[in-house]
FIZATOR-738115 format. One record per residue (C-alpha): residue number from 0; residue in three letters; y negated, z negated, x negated. Coordinates in Angstrom, 1 decimal, m for minus. Layout:
pt drenkol NUM	mimi ALA	Y Y	Z Z	X X
...
END
This chain:
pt drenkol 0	mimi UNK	Y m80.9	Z m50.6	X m118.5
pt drenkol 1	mimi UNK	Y m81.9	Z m47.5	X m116.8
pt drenkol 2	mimi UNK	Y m84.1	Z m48.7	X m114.0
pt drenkol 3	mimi UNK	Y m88.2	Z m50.1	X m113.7
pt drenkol 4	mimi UNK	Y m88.9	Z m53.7	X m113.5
pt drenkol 5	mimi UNK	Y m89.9	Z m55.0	X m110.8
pt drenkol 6	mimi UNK	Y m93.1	Z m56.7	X m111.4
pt drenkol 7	mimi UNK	Y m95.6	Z m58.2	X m109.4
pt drenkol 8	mimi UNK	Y m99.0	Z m56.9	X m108.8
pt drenkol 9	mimi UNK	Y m101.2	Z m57.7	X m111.6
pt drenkol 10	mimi UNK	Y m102.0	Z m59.8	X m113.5
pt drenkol 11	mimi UNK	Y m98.6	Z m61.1	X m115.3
pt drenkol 12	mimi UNK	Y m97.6	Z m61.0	X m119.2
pt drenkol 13	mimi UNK	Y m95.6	Z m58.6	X m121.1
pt drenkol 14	mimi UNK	Y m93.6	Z m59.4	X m124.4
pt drenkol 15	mimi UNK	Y m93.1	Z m56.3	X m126.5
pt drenkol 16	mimi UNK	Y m90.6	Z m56.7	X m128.5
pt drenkol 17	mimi UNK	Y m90.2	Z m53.7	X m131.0
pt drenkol 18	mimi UNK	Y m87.2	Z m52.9	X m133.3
pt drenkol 19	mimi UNK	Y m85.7	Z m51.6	X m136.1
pt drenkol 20	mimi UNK	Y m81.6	Z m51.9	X m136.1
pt drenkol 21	mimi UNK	Y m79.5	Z m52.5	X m139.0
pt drenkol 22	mimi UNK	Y m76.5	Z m50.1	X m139.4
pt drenkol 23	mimi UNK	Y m73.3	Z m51.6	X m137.4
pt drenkol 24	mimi UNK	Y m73.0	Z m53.8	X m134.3
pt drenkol 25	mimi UNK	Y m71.8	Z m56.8	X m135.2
pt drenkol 26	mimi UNK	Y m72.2	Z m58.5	X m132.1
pt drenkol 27	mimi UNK	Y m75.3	Z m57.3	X m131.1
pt drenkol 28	mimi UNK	Y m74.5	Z m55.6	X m128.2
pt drenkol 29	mimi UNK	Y m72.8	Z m58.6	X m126.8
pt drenkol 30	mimi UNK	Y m75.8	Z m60.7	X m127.7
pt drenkol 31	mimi UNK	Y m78.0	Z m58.5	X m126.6
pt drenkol 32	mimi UNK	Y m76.1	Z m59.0	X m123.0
pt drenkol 33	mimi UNK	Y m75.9	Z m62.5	X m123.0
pt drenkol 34	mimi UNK	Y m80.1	Z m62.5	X m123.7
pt drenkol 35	mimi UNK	Y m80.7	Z m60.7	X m120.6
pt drenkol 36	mimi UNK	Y m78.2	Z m62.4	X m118.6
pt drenkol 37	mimi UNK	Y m79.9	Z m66.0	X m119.8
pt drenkol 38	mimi UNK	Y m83.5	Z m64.7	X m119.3
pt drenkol 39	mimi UNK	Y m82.7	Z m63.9	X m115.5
pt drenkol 40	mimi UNK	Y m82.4	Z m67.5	X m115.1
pt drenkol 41	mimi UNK	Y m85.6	Z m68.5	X m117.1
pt drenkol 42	mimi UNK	Y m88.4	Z m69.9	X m114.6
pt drenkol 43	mimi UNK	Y m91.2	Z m67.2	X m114.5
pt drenkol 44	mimi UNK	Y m88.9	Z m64.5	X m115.9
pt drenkol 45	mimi UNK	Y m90.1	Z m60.8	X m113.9
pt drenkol 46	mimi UNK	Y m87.9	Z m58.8	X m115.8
pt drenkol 47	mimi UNK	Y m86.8	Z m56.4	X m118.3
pt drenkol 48	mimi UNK	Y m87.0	Z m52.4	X m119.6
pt drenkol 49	mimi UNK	Y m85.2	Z m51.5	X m122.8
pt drenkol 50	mimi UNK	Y m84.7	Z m48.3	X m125.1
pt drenkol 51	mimi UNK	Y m82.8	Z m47.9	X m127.7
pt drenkol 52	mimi UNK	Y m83.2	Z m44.2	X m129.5
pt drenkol 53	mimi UNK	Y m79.6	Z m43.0	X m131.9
pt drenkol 54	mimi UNK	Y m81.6	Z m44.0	X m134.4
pt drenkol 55	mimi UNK	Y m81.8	Z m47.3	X m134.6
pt drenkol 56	mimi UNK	Y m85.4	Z m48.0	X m133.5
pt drenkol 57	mimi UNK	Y m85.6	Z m49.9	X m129.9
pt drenkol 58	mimi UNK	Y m88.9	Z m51.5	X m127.6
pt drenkol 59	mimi UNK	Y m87.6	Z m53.9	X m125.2
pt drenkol 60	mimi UNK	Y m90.6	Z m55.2	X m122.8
pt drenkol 61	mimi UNK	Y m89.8	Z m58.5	X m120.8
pt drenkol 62	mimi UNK	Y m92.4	Z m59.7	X m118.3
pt drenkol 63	mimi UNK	Y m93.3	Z m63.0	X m117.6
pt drenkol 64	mimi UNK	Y m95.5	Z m64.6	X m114.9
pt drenkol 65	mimi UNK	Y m97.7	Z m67.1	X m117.4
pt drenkol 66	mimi UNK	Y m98.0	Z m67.9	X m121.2
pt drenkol 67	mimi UNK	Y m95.7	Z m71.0	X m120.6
pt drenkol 68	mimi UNK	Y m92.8	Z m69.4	X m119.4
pt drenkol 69	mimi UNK	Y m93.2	Z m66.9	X m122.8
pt drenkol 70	mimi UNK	Y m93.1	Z m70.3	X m125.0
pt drenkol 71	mimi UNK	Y m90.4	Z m71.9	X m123.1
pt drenkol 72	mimi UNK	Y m88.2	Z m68.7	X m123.7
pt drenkol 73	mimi UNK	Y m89.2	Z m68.4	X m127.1
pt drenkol 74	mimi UNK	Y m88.2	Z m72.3	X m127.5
pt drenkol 75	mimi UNK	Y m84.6	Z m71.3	X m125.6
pt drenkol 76	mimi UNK	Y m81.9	Z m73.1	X m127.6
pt drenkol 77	mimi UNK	Y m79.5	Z m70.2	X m127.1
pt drenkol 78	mimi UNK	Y m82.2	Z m67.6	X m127.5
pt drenkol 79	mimi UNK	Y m83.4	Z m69.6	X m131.0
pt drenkol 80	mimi UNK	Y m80.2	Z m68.7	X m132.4
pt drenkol 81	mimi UNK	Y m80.4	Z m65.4	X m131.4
pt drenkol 82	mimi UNK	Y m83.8	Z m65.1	X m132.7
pt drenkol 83	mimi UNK	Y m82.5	Z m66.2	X m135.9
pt drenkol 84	mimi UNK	Y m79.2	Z m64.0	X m136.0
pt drenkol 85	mimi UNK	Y m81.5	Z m60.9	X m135.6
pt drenkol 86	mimi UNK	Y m83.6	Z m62.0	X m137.9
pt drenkol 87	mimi UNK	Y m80.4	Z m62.4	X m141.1
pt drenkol 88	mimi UNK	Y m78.1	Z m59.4	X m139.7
pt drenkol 89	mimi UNK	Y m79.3	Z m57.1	X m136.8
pt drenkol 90	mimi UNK	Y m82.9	Z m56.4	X m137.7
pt drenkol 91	mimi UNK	Y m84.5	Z m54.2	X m140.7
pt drenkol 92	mimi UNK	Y m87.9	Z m54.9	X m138.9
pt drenkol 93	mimi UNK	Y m89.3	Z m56.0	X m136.0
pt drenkol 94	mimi UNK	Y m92.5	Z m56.4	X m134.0
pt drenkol 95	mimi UNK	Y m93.3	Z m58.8	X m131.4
pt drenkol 96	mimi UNK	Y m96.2	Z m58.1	X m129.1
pt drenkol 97	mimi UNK	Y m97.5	Z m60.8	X m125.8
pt drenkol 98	mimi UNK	Y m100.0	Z m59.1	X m123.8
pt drenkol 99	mimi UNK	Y m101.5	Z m60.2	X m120.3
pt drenkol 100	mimi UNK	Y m101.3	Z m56.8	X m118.2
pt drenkol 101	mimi UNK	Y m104.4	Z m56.4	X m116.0
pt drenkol 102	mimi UNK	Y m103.6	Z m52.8	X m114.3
pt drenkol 103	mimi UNK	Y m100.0	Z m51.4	X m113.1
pt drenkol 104	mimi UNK	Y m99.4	Z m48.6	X m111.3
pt drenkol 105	mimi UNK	Y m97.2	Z m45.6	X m110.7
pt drenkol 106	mimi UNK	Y m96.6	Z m42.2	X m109.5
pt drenkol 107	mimi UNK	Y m96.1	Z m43.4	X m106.1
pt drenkol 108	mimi UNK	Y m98.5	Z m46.4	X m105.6
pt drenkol 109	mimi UNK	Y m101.1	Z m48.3	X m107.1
pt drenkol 110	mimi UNK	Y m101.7	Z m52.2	X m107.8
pt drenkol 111	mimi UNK	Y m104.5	Z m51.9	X m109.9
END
C-alpha cells in the first residue's frame, strides 16, 4: 500500500497491529491480500496503511468507525483463521494496539 487512508474527521478507531515476520513467505503474502480485500467489505471498515521494513518487522493500522465493527472483524471466520495461521507460522511476535483517535490532521488541512 503506498497511499493515506482516507478517514473521516475525528473521532474513529485505529487497530495497530505491529509485527515481527518469520523468515519465508509461505503464503503470507497471499493472505495478507485476501485480509485486505475481505476487510473492504466489513461494515464500518475506514481503511488501511501498511509497512513492511526488509527486515521482517511491519505496523499495519486499520481504521474503524466504532468498537463493534473492531469485534466483529476480530470474530471474522476467514480472518480467525488467519489470526491463527500467523500466530503458528508467519509471526515471531506481534502487538495488537485499539485506540479511539481524537485529533487528525495533515500537512495540508486540519480536522482536529
Amino acid at each position: 500500500m503506498t497511499s493515506f487512508a482516507p478517514t473521516p474527521a475525528p473521532p474513529y478507531y485505529a487497530v495497530i497491529f505491529t509485527s515481527q515476520r518469520n523468515d519465508g513467505d509461505d503464503g503470507y503474502g497471499d493472505m495478507a491480500e485476501r485480509m485486505v480485500a475481505l476487510a473492504h467489505d466489513q461494515p464500518g471498515f475506514l481503511g488501511v496503511e501498511s509497512a513492511r521494513g526488509v527486515d521482517g518487522f511491519g505496523i499495519t493500522v486499520s481504521y474503524w468507525d466504532s468498537p463493534q465493527a473492531i469485534a466483529q472483524w476480530k470474530a471474522h471466520a476467514e480472518h480467525r483463521i488467519a489470526q491463527e495461521t500467523g500466530k503458528r507460522h508467519w509471526y515471531a511476535d506481534y502487538r495488537v494496539r485499539v485506540t479511539r483517535v481524537e485529533r487528525d490532521y495533515s500537512r495540508e488541512a486540519t480536522s482536529c
